[in-house]
C-alpha positions in Angstrom: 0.0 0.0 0.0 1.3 4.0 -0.9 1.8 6.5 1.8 -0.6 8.4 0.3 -3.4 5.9 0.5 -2.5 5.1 4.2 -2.6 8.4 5.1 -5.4 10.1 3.2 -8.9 8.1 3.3 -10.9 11.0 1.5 -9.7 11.0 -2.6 -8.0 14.6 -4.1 -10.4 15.0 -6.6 -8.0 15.8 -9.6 -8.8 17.0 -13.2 -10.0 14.1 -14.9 -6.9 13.1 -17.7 -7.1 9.9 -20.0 -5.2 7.7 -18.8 -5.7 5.3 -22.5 -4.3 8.3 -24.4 -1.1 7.9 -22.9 2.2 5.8 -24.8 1.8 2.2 -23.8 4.1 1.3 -20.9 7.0 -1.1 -21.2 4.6 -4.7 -22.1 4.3 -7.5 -19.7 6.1 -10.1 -22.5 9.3 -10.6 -21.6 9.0 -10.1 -17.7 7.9 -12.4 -15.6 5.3 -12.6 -12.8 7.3 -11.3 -10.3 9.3 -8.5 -12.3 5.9 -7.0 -13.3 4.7 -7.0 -9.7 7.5 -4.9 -8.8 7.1 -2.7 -11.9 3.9 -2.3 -10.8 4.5 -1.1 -7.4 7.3 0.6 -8.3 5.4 2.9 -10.8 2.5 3.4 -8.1 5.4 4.4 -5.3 6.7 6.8 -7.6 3.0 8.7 -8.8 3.3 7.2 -12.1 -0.5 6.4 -11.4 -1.6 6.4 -14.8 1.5 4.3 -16.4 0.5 2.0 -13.4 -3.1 1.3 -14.8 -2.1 0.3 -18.3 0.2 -2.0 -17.0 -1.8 -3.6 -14.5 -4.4 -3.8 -16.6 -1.8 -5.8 -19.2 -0.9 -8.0 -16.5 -4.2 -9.5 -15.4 -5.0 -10.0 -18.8 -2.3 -12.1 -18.2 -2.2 -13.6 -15.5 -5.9 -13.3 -14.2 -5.8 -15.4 -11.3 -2.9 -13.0 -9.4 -4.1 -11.7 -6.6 -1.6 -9.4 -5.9 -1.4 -7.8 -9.5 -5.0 -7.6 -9.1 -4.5 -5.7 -5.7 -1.5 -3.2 -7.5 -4.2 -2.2 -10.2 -6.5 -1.9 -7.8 -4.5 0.8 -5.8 -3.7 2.3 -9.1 -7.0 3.0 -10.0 -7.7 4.8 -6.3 -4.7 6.8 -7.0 -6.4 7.8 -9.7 -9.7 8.9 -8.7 -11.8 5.7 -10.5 -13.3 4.4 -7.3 -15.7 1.8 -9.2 -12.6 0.0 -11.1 -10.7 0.2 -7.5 -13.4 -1.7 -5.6 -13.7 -4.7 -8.3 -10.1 -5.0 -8.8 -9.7 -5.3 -4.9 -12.7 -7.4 -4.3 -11.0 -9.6 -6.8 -8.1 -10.0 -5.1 -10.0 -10.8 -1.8 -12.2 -13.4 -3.2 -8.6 -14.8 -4.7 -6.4 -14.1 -1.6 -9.0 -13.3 1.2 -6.3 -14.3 4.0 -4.2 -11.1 2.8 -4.9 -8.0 5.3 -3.3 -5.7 3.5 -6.1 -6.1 0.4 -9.0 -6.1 3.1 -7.5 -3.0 4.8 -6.9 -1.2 0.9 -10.6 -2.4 -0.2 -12.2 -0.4 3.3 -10.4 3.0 2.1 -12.1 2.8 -1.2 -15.6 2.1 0.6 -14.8 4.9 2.9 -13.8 7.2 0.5 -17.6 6.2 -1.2 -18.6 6.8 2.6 -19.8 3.3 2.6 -19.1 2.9 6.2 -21.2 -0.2 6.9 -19.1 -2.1 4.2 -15.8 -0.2 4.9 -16.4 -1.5 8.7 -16.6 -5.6 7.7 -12.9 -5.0 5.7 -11.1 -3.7 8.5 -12.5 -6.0 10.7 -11.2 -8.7 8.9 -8.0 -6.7 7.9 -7.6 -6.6 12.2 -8.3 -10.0 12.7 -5.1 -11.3 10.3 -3.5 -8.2 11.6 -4.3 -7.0 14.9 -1.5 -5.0 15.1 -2.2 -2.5 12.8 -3.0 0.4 14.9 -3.9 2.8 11.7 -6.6 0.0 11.0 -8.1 0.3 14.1 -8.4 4.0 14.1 -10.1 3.9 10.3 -12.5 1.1 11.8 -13.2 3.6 15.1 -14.0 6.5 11.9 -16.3 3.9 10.0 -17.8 2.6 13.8 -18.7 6.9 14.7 -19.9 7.3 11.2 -22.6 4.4 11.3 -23.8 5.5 15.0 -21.6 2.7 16.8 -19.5 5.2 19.5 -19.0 3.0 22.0 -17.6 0.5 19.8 -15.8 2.8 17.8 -14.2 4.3 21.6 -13.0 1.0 21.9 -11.1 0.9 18.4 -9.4 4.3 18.8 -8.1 2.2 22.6 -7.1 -0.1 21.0 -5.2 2.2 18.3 -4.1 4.3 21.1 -2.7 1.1 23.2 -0.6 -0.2 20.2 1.0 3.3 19.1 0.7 6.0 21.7 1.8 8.3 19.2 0.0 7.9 16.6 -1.5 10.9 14.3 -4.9 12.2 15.7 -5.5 9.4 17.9 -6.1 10.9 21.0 -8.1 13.6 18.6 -10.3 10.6 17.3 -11.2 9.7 20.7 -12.7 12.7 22.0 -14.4 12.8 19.0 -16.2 9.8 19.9 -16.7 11.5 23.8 -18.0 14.3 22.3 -20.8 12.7 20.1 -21.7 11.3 23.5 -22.1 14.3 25.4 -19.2 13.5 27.3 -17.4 16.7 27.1 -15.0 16.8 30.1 -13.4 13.4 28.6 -13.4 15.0 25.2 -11.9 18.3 25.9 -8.8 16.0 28.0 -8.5 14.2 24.8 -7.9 17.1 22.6 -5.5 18.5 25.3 -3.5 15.4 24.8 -3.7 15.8 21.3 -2.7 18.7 20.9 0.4 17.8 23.6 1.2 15.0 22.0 0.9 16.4 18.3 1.4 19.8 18.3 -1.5 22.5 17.0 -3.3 21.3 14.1 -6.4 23.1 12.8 -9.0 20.3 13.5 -8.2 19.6 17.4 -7.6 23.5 18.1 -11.3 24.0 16.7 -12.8 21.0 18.1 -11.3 21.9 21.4 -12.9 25.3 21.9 -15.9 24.3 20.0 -16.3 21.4 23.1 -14.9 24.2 25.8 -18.1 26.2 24.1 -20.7 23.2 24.7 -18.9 22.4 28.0 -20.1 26.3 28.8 -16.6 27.1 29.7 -16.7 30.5 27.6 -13.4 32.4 28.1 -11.4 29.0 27.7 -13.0 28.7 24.8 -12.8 31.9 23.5 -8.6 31.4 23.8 -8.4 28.2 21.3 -11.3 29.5 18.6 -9.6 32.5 18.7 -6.4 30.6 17.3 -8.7 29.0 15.4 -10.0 31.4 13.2 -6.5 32.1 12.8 -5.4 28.7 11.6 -8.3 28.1 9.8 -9.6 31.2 8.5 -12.4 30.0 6.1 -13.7 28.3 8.0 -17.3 29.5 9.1 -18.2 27.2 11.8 -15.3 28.5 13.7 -15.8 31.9 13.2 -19.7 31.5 14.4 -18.5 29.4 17.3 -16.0 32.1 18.4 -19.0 35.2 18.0 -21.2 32.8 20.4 -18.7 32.1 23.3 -18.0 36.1 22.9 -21.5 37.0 23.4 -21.9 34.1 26.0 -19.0 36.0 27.7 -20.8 39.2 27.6 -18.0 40.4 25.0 -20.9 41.6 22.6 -19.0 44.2 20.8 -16.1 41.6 20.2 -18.9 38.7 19.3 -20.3 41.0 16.5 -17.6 41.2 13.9 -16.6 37.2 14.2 -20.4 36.3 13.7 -20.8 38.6 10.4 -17.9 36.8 9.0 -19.2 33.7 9.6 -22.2 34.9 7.8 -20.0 36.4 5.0 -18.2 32.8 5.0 -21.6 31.2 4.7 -24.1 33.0 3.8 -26.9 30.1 3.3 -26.3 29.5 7.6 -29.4 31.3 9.4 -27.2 30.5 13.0 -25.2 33.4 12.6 -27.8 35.6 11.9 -30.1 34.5 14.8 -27.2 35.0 17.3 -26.3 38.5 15.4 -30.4 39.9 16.2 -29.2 38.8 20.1 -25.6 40.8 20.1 -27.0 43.7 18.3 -30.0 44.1 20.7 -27.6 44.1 23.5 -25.2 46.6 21.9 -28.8 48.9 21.4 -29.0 48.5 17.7 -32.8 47.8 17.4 -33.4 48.4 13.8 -30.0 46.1 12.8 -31.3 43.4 15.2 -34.6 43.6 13.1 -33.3 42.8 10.3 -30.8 40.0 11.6 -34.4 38.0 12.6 -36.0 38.8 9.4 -32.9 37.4 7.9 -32.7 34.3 9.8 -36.2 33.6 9.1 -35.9 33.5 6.0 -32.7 31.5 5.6 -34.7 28.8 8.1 -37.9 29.0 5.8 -35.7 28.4 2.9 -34.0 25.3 4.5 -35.4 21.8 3.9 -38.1 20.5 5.8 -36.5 17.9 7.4 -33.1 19.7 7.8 -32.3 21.4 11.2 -29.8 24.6 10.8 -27.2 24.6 7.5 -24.3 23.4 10.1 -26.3 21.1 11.8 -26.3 22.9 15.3 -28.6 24.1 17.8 -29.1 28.0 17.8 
């Protein structure tokens, strides 16, 4: 398996280029089995994703009972973007070789990156049981576990993950993730703590952190890290809104204003912003402006969906 593919589950969506317009790679005559599975993986090591598919594709013509060849193209095609020619290569490979982890563990990224987490799930748990000590595995299994509804199981995974590397990326970040969709804030904000000790500052724990500091109603704390936030992650609206709501919940109104218009500016379909704006301006004696901040905000709400709650899927 590539770096790249062990590292990032969600796809770069590239401009589309095609690949069968390309100069035919060296053919598989002349090599043998074994010399054209180390082409093969050489070519995907190096980003040579597209020479990578016309070869692969050569060699199970070939030799169509290779699971491993099968498994190459496979990752080839995910490096390039073709999800659908990814997951029935590797499911190939798995009905051929279903005792290799590695091609269980590659087939869940692919069903992940479809957010097929149900499916995604059943491949790393058979990628853990040949290989239990594959920490990353257990981590992506936690992700596929939150995703279908499954936190305490999914707790449990990032343990486990946790247990075999202490150090591994996000771990810790992963976990109070999962305490946080369980209203367990105090566990989740130590979490992120040790994340962010452990780690360093990265843009997703520093805004989850003060975004669980906000829900935990520990306003000024939180105010610190979504303040960093908004400076690490700039476009991002969710943190800008969270940031104008601790303010005003810290009776900072005149500091709350300015972050919650850019969070409307950032995203303007969001009524949340503009609810919590009619509340700051009324407080800062700005009647007429906090008049049109609920006129606003009801009709961003009217024009959601039905069955949708607000845009960012928060409470007001």
């Amino acid at each position: 398996m590539t770096n790249g593919a062990r590292t990032n589950v969600a796809l770069v969506i590239a401009t589309s280029l095609c690949i069968w317009c390309l100069p035919a790679p060296a053919q598989t005559q002349g090599q043998t089995q074994a010399q054209t599975r180390r082409q093969l993986l050489q070519d995907i090591e190096s980003g040579q994703f597209r020479e990578a598919v016309l070869l692969g594709q050569q060699a199970v013509s070939r030799w169509p009972r290779d699971a491993q060849l099968r498994h190459y193209l496979g990752l080839a095609y995910f490096e390039s973007d073709d999800l659908k020619q990814a997951q029935e290569q590797l499911t190939r490979a798995r009905e051929l070789n279903p005792e290799d982890s590695a091609t269980h563990y590659d087939l869940a990224l692919v069903l992940l990156s479809q957010n097929n987490n149900p499916g995604a799930a059943d491949e790393l748990e058979a990628s853990i049981k040949l290989d239990p000590s594959n920490a990353l595995a257990h981590v992506l299994l936690g992700r596929a576990y939150l995703n279908s509804n499954r936190s305490l199981q999914a707790i449990d995974e990032f343990k486990a993950a946790l247990k075999l590397d202490p150090a591994i990326k996000l771990g810790h970040y992963h976990l109070g993730f999962a305490y946080f969709s369980l209203g367990r804030n105090d566990e989740a904000i130590s979490e992120y703590k040790e994340e962010l000790r452990r780690s360093g500052e990265s843009t997703v724990t520093v805004d989850a952190l003060g975004h669980a500091l906000l829900a935990g109603g520990k306003y000024e704390a939180a105010v610190t890290y979504l303040r960093r936030g908004t400076e690490l992650d700039a476009p991002n609206p969710d943190v800008w809104y969270d940031l104008g709501k601790a303010l005003a919940l810290a009776g900072q109104w005149a500091q709350a204003e300015p972050a919650l218009r850019k969070a409307a500016e950032l995203n303007p379909k969001d009524p949340g912003p503009h609810y919590q704006l009619a509340r700051v301006l009324e407080k800062l004696g700005s009647a007429d402006e906090a008049r049109k901040e609920r006129e606003r905000f009801a009709e961003l709400k009217k024009a959601q969906p039905a069955t949708a709650g607000m845009a960012t899927g928060r409470d007001q």
